[in-house]
Each structure stands twice: as structure tokens, then as C-alpha cells.
N, C-alpha and C positions, 0 to 999 in steps of 0.2 A: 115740617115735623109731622103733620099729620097725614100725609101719604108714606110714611114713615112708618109710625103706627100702624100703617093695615096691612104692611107686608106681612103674608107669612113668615114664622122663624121655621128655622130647622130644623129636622128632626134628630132628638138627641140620645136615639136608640144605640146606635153605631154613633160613637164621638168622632170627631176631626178636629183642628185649631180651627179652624173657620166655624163652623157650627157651633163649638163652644163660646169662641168670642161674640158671635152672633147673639147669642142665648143669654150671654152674660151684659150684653150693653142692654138688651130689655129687663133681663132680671135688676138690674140698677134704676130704672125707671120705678119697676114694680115697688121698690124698695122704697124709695121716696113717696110713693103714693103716687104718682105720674102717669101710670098703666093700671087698669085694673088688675089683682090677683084674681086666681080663679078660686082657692078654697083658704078658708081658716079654719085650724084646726084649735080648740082653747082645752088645753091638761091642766089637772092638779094641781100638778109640780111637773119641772123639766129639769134632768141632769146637765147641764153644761160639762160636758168631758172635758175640757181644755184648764178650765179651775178646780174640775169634781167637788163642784158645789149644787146643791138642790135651790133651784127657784119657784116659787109657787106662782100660783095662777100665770099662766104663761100662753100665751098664743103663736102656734105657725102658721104665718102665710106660705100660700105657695102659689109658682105661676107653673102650669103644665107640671115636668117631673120634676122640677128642681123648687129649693125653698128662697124666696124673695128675703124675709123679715123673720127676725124672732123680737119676741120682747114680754112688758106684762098686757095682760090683757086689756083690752079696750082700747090700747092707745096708738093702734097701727091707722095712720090718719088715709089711707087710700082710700077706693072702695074694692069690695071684696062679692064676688057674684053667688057663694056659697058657705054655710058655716055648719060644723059640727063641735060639740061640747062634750067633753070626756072629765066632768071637775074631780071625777074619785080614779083617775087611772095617773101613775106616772109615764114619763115619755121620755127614751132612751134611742138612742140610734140605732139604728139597724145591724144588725151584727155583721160582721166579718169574719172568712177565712183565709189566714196569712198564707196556710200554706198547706193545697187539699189537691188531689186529681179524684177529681169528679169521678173519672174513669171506674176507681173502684167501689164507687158504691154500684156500676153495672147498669146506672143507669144515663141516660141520655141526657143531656142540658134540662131541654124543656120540663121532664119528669123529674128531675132534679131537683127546678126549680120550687114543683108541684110539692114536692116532699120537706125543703130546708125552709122555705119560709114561712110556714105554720110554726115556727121553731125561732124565728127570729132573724133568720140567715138572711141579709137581703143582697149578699156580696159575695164573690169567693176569688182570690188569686187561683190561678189553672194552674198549676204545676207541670206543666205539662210536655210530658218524656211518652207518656204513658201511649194516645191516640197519635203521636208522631212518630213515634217508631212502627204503628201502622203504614202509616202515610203522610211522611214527613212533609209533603208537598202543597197537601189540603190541610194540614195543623189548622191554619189562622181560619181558615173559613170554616171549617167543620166548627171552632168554637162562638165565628158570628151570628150560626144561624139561629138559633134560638133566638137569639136577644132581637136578632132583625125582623125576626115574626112575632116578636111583643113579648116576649120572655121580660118579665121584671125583674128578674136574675141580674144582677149583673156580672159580668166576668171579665177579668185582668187577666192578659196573657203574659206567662211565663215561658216565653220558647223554650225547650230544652235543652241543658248540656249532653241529656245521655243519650245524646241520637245519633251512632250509637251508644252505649254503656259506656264499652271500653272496648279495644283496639279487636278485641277478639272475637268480634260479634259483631255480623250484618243484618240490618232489618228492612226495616220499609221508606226510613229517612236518614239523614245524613245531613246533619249542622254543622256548617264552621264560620268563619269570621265573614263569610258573604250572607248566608243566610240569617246570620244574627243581625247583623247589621242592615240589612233591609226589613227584618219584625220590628225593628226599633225603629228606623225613619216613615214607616208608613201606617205605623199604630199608636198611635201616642197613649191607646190604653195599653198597651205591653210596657209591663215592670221593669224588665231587665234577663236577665237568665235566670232559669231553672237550677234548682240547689246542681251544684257542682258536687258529683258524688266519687269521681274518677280519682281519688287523692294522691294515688303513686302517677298519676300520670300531671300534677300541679306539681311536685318535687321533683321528678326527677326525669330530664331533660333527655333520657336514655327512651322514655317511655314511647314506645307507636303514637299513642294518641296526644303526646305532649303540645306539639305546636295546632293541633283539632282544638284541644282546650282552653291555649293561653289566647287563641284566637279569639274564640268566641268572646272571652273575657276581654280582650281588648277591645272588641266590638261594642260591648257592653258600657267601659267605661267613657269611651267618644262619646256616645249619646247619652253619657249621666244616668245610664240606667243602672238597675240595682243588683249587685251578685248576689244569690243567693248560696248557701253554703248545705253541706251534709257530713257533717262533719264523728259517724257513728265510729267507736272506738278511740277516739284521739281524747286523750286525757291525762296525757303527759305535757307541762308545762311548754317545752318546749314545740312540740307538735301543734298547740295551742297558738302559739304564738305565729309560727310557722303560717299557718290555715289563715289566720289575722292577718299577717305579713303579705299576702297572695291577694286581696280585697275582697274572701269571703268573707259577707259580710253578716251570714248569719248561722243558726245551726238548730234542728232538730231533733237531732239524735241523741238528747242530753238524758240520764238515768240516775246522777246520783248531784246532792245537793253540790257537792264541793264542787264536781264538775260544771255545775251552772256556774258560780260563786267566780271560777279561774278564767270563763270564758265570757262573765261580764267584765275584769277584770281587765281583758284583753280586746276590749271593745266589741264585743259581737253582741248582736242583738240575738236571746236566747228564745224560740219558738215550742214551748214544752207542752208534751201532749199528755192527753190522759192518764196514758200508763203510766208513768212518772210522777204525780200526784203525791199520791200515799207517801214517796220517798224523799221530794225534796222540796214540797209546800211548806211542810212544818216549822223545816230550817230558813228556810226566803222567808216568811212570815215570822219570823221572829229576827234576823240579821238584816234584811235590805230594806235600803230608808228609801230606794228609788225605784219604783215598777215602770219608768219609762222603757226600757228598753228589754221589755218583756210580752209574750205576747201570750195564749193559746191557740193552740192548732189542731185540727182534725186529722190531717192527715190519709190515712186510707180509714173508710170505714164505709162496710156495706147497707145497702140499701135496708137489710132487715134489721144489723145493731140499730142505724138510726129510726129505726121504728119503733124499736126498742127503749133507749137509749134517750135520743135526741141530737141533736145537731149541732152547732157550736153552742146553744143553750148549757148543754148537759155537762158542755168544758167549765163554764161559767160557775153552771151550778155546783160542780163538785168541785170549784176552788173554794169557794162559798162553804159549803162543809165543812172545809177543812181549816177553816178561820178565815180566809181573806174577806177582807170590806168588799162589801158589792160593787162601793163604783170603781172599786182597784178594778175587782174582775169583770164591771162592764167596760172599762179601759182598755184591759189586754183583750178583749174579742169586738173595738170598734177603734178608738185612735189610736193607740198604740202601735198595731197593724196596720193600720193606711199612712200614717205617719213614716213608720219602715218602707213602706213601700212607694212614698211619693207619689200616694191617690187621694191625700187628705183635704185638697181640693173639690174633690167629688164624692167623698163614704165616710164616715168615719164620727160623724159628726151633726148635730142639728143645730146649722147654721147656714147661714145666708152663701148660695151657690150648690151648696150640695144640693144630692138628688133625696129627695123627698122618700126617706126611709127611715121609720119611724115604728118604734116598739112600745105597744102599752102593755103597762105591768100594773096588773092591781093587786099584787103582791113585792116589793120588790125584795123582801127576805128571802124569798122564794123561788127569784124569779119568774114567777108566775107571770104568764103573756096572755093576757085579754083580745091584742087583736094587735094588727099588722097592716101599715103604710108601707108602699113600696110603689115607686114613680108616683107620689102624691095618689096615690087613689088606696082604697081598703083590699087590701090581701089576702087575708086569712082575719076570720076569726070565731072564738072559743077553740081552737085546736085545727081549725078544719081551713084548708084550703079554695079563697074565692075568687083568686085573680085568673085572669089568661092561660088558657094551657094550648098554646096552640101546635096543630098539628102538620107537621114537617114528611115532607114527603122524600125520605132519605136517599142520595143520589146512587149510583152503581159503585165509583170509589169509595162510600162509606160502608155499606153493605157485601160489596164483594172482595174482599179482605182477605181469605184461605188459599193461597195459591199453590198448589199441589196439584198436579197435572198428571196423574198417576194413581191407582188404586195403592195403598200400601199393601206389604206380605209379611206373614210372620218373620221371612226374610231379613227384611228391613229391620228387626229389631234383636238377631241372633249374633253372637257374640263367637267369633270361630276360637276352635283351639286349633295350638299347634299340633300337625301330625303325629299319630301316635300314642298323645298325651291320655295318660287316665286322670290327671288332676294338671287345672295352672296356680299361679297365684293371680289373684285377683285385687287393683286397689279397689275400697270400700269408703264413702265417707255416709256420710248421715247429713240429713236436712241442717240449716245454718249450722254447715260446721265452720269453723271461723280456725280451726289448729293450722298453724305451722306447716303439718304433716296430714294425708291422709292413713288411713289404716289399711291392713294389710291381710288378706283369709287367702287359704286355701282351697278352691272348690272344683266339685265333681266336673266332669265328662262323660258327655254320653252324647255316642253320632257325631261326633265332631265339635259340639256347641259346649261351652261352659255351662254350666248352669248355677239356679239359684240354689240358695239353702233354706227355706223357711221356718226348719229348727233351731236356727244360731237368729232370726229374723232379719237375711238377707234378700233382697228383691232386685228385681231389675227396673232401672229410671232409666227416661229416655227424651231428649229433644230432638222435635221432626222441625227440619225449616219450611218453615208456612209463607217463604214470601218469594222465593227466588225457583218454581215451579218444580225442583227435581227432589225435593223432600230427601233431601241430604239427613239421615238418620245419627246422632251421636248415643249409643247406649252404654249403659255400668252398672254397677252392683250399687246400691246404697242400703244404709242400715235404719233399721228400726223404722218403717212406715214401708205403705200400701197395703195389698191386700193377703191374707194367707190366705184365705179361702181357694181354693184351687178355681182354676178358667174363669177368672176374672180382672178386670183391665178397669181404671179411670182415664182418661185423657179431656184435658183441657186447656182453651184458647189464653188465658188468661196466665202469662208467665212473665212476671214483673223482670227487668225493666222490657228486654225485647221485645218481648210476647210472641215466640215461638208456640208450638204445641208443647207442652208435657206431658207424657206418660206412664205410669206407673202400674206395676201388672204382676201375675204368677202366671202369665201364661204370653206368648209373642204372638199368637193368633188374636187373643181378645187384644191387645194391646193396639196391633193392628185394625179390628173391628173400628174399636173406640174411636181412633182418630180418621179411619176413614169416615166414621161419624160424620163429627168435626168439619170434615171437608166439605161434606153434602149441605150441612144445614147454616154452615157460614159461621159457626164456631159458642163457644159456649163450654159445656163441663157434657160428659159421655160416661156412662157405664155401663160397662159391658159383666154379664155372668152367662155363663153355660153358653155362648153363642149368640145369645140374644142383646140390644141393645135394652135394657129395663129399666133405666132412669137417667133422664137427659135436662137440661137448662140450658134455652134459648138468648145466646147475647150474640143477635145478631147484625149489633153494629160492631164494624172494626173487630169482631170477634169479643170484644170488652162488654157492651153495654150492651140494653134493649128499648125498646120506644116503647114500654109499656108503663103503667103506673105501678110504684113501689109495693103497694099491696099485693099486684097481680103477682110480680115478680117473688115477690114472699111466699105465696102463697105454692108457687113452682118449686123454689127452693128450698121448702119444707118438703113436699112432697121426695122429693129427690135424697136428702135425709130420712127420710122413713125408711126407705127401698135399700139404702148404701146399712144404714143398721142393721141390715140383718145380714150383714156380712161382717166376717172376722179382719180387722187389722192392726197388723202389725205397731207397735208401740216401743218405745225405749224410754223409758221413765231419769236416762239421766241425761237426756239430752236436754235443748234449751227449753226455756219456761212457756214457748208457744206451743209446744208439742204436745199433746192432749190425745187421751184412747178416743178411738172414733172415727169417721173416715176424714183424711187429713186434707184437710181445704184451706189450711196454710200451706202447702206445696207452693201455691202460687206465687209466695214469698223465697221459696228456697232455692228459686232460680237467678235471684242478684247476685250481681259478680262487684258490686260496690265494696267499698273498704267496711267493715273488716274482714271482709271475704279473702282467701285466697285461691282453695282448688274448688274449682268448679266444675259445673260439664253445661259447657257450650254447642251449639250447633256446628257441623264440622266447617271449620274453616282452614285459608293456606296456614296459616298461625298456626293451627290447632288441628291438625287433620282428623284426631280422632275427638275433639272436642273439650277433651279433656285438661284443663289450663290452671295456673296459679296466676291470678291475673293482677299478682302485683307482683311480679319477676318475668311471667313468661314464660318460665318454665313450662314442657310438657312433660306426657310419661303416658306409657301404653296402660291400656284398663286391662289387660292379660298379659301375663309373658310365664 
């Protein structure tokens, strides 16, 4: 037994079953008092999540990053080689996010890490569609490295269903039932699949991508992993049922009370995010006797809201405003979440085996966070970040991500008419337009080319393919956003879920400018006026993020809003509620082809030659005739 003892364990950066069970027959030693622990930590009080009861005077042992022992204090009979006393703070687990792409906060794992857990964040599920439609290939390892250079982050891979989206769209990676099923036999931290967003293509057996998706699903359920769901628009009983029926087993996309109410009812676990708060808190806090199977979630939010803002704290906290009991809502951002996702063996919790991620609150009305355990050592605290930030020397597959082999030309974004025409008609939609139908104008000719109208506020949108080196162009008219200001152009890297380029413009010169940008500097947000490039933002990994810290970053993308304000654009005040005067940096958003979308404009594909698709039928239709 005692050459036993003096083995090294293994390191439980990167998990495996070996390394875990290894970790776990000394953590059982430790427990019993048999091994030394290396730290106690003695709180106040301790939340116990699993009863959501408060215990006072409480001590955690812990061995390396994981917790050996909890109980009251003084009574852990081992010996223990360090101790720290915290008798006025409480002590809550570590928070989690059920369901976040990193991606678009813009910034990198490790800086990531640097930002959410000053916040409490000591976990996140990946969601991740977003860095694999770069580069489907390097997914799993682009999300290791962090954590394998000492990132205290931890991160649960969620491969993606939408790689691609949908049938109508080629990117950088390509998932079906072989690559799902090998992130699951060879990661035992990957959850399961990436919300399933493709819904006409789980119903109906006609669909391209049908047998791409039930695959991956089936891959998913062999290895017990966990489907996730996206279930935005379905709010019909049936539909509900339906999405249930399929093994989605969760959904995000919820907006009004009763729609929670129908899809607990239907067994899904509901992940409701901020925006949703104000509308269907009031009604759940006063009707539902059970918040098991409820969580919050982040979802997208950039580096500067959560500076803003806050992290999964700030979910916490404004459920807390809005009447929920605090340990409901430290429930839904720590067990609740890991519990769904079949990690509550490892996060979730301060208990014996988990990792040593531990929140002090010396408010807990408030939430208010004193300081921050995470792998058993001090993380953060009074606000400020004190763990690990180490520096990753980012490979050429992460970095060189734009592939366009070719200058653009105002060319590439000119829209021919038919010979002789003095006017065509032109379809027209608008950012998240979700109708049935798109809309229908009439517009000038001059030299051949269609043009815009910026009186009526019509402009020209554009996706350039950034992966397949010929920068296949799809352009149209869209209403109410970009720029009026004459010869000026935005174009950026960052276009959910593919992440082609998008560009939006009053002029096919600047438009072109902007994304040859784009090309040069490895991708990021471009503006162009009068010829000139005037305000730019560096994400030059994967084109999405950057290896800088969230401040520096902030500090860029303010400036880049200062320069874009003094420019005029376009606005439609009845379009949807993201839609805001100003330069419009949800564009990034109005390139999902997810349900409830249906006409889109994709990159030109054989499907879709000019781009332009209903991607829940299939249907196409020329952008002039």
C-alpha cells in the first residue's frame, strides 16, 4: 500500500476513465482520512444544492482539483497540509453554462476563462456549431487547449448538429453519425449533440439533410449522450410534442410563459435566457412547484455585454429580482444544468469527487461574490481575476481560416439585369424575416446592374464563401438596415451559424474593399467609407474570436462604434425587436437559416445557385427577373 501512496495520480486537466477512476480511488482514501488532503477551506454556511438547504459552519477538504470531504467543521479526522477560514462568506458551487458558444463573446477559451470567472462561471457546456463550421476537424482540440495549458475553465463538448446548418449550406466541417459517434467514444467529457436546430429536416423524411441528422442522433443516443434541442417558433401543442417525440431533449428558444408551462409538460428540460425573464418569471414563480428541470442559460453574449452585465451571475441575479429564491436560482445555474447534462459527477455541486469550484458570497441577497475557487486554488477575487491565464500559441488551422484565393471586384457583388430593362422586380426581405413569403419592389437600372433604392431603405446584402477558395458571391436587396450614407460598405467574419462573410453596403466597390479586408487580416468586422478602410475589429481566430483580454477587446470595439456613428443607417422600426437605429451588429444573427426562418440567402450552392432558399421547403427563386 505504501508504494501505492507515492504513485503519481494523473493529471485531471483533460479527463479520461482511467485518470478519473484513478483520481477517484485516492480521492476515497483522502476521504476517510487515509491520504493527506492538501487544503481546507472552513465557510459560514454552505448551500448543499441537492436538498437546498443552508449549513453552517462547514469545512471542504480537498485533494489537488477535486473535493475529498465535506461536513461540519473540525470534524474531518485526516490530516490536512493547508487551511483557510472564510466564517462570514457563504459557499455555493461554481456556476455553470448549460448552453453558451463561447464563440461569441469573440473571445478565445483562455481569455474567456480570464473574464467569466471573476463572475462565478467555473464551467460551460460548448455548444459548439459555431468554431466547427470553421474547421470541423480541429473542433475537439481547438476546445482542449486551453484547459490542457491550465485553463481552470472547464469545458463540456457539445459537437454540433449544424455542421452544416442545413442542406443548403457548405462550411468548414461536416458531422454525421461517424463523427458524432467518435466525439462521444473518445471524450467522455462531451455531452451529447449540439441543440438540433434543422426541425424540417427531424420531420420530414423528404428533407436533404434528414438522414445527416437522424444520424447524428442516433449516434448520440448509443453512447447515452444527451440531445440537445432548439426548438425557436414551435408552440403548437402538437409541434411540441412532436420535437419531444424525436429525443429533443431540451429547448432554448422559449419567450412566453405558457410556452414553458406546455414544454415542461411534455418533458423537456427548459433553458431560458435573459431576454425572457421580464415575461415568463412572474408566471413560473408563482405556478410551478418543481424547478428541477429548469435551468438558465447565456447563450450568445459578447465580451463587452458581459463586462457590462455579468456572466451567468447576472442570469441568477435577475431571476432573483424578479422574486425567485436564490438557491432556486443558484440551482438553475449549478445542478440543475449538470444534472441535464450528465456532468453532475464533476460541477455542479460541492461534494465529494467534484472539482473544487467554489463561490463565496458575502451577500447572498445579492449575489454578491467575494472570491472564487476553481481546481481547488483562489481564482478571482473582490471582482478581479487571479488564476492562470496562459498563453497559447495559436496553430496556422486556427488562425488561417479566410480562404479566398482571389482579390474581390465590385464585380462579385453586381446584380445583372436583363437586356434592355429600364426596371426588374426584385425579391426583398428584411433581417429575421421569419414570413411565409418574401417581399416584392420594383427597382432602377442603370448600365446593366439593378440597383438599390435608399429612399424606400433598400440596400444590397451579400454572402462571400470564405472556405471553399473561389469566393462564390450570393447578393439581393434587403430592407431596412446598412448603410445610406453613400460609398460605404461593412463586412464581417462572424455570420451565425456558417460563418461565411457578410456584407452589407450602398456602394459594390466598398463592399468589395471591406471583405477583401477581411481576407488580409484573417477576419473580424471591416468598414469601409469613401475608399478608405476607417474602422476595423481583429478576430483573428477562426475569424470569430481574438487571444486578447476582454477589456482590450472592448476597448477596440468601442472605438469601431464611435467611427460607424457617424455614419447614417438605415432602420425599419417594425421590424423585429433586435432591430435598433445605429450600425447594425445583429446582422450576425440574420444569417440563420434555423427554424423559424424560411427564405434566406445562402452562399451559392448546387441547391441554391443563386443563394437564395426557403430552407424549410427548398424552394428557390431568382433575386431579379
Amino acid at each position: 500500500m505504501k508504494a501505492f501512496i507515492q504513485q503519481a495520480l494523473p493529471d485531471d486537466l483533460i479527463l479520461t476513465a482511467a485518470s478519473d477512476v484513478a483520481i477517484r480511488q485516492h480521492l476515497t482514501l483522502v476521504a476517510l482520512g487515509k491520504r493527506p488532503a492538501d487544503l481546507a477551506i472552513r465557510v459560514g454556511r454552505l448551500l448543499a444544492v441537492h436538498s437546498r438547504t443552508w449549513l453552517d459552519d462547514q469545512e471542504i477538504v480537498i485533494s489537488g482539483r477535486r473535493i475529498a470531504w465535506v461536513g461540519p467543521a473540525g470534524t474531518y479526522r485526516g490530516e490536512v497540509r493547508g487551511r483557510v477560514e472564510y466564517p462570514h462568506l457563504s459557499a455555493v458551487p461554481g456556476f455553470g453554462e448549460v448552453h453558451k458558444h463561447i464563440e461569441s463573446t469573440y473571445l478565445t477559451p483562455e481569455y474567456e476563462a480570464a473574464l467569466v470567472i471573476r463572475h462565478g462561471n467555473t464551467w460551460t457546456c460548448e455548444a459548439s456549431h459555431e468554431f466547427a463550421n470553421v474547421n470541423g476537424a480541429k473542433n475537439a482540440e481547438f476546445w482542449r487547449k486551453a484547459r490542457e495549458a491550465g485553463s481552470p475553465l472547464k469545458i463540456f463538448l457539445q459537437p454540433g448538429s449544424a455542421v452544416p446548418p442545413t442542406a443548403y449550406e457548405s462550411s468548414g466541417g461536416h458531422y454525421g453519425y461517424e463523427e458524432q459517434s467518435r466525439f462521444l467514444r473518445e471524450d467522455i467529457t462531451a455531452t451529447g449533440l449540439d441543440e438540433v436546430m434543422d426541425w424540417p429536416a427531424v420531420w420530414d423524411p423528404a428533407n436533404p439533410s434528414y438522414q445527416r441528422i437522424w444520424g447524428m442522433i442516433e449516434a448520440t443516443i448509443e453512447q447515452r449522450g444527451v440531445v440537445e434541442g432548439h426548438g425557436s417558433g414551435l408552440r403548437e401543442r402538437h409541434e411540441i410534442a412532436g420535437f419531444a417525440a424525436a429525443g429533443l431533449s431540451s429547448d432554448h428558444e422559449v419567450w412566453e410563459a405558457q410556452e414553458v408551462l406546455d414544454k415542461l409538460a411534455c418533458g423537456l428540460f427548459v433553458e431560458m435566457r435573459y431576454f425572457c425573464f421580464t415575461k415568463v418569471l412572474p408566471t413560473l414563480i408563482e405556478q410551478l412547484k418543481d424547478w428541477s428541470n429548469v435551468a438558465f442559460t447565456t447563450d450568445d453574449r459578447s465580451a463587452s455585454d458581459t463586462l457590462r452585465l455579468g456572466a451567468t451571475d447576472h442570469n441568477a441575479r435577475a431571476a432573483m429580482a424578479l422574486g425567485l429564491a436564490p438557491e432556486i436560482a443558484i440551482q438553475c445555474v449549478t445542478l440543475h444544468p449538470a444534472r441535464h447534462m450528465r456532468i453532475d459527477a464533476w460541477v455542479g455541486s460541492i461534494a465529494p469527487g467534484r472539482f473544487a469550484d467554489i463561490v463565496l458570497l458575502d451577500d447572498v441577497s445579492t449575489l454578491h461574490i467575494a472570491a472564487v475557487y476553481a481546481d481547488g486554488k483562489l481564482a478571482a477575487e473582490a471582482g478581479k481575476y487571479v488564476g492562470p491565464l496562459p498563453k497559447i500559441a495559436w496553430p496556422g488551422w486556427a488562425t488561417d481560416t479566410i480562404r479566398i484565393d482571389r482579390s474581390m471586384t465590385a464585380d462579385d457583388f453586381r446584380i445583372a439585369a436583363a437586356p434592355g430593362r429600364e426596371t426588374m422586380q426584385a425579391v426583398v426581405i428584411r433581417p429575421f424575416h421569419w414570413n411565409a413569403d418574401f417581399m416584392t419592389y420594383e427597382l432602377p437600372v442603370a448600365d446593366g446592374a439593378v440597383l438599390r433604392d435608399t429612399s424606400r431603405g433598400i440596400t444590397k446584402f451579400a454572402i462571400v464563401d470564405r472556405y471553399h477558395g473561389d469566393a462564390k458571391t450570393a447578393s439581393m436587396f434587403w430592407l431596412g438596415c446598412g448603410p445610406k450614407t453613400e460609398r460605404v460598405a461593412v463586412a464581417c467574419s462572424v455570420a451565425h451559424d456558417s460563418h461565411n462573410i457578410w456584407a452589407v453596403g450602398s456602394c459594390d466597390e466598398a463592399m468589395a474593399m471591406a471583405v477583401n479586408h477581411l481576407r488580409e487580416t484573417g477576419g473580424g468586422y471591416a468598414l469601409v467609407r469613401d475608399g478608405v478602410v476607417v474602422a476595423n475589429v481583429s478576430f483573428e481566430i477562426g475569424g470569430l474570436m481574438t487571444a486578447r483580454p476582454a477589456e482590450v477587446l472592448d476597448a477596440e470595439m468601442q472605438a469601431f462604434y464611435e467611427v460607424a456613428n457617424e455614419i447614417e443607417w438605415m432602420y425599419e422600426p417594425s421590424a423585429e425587436s433586435l432591430w435598433q437605429p445605429g450600425f447594425p451588429e445583429f446582422l450576425k444573427f440574420a444569417t440563420l437559416t434555423c427554424s423559424p426562418w424560411r427564405w434566406v440567402l445562402v452562399a451559392p450552392c448546387e441547391l441554391a445557385p443563386q443563394g437564395f432558399v426557403n430552407v424549410q421547403t427548398g424552394e428557390t427563386h431568382p433575386v431579379v427577373w
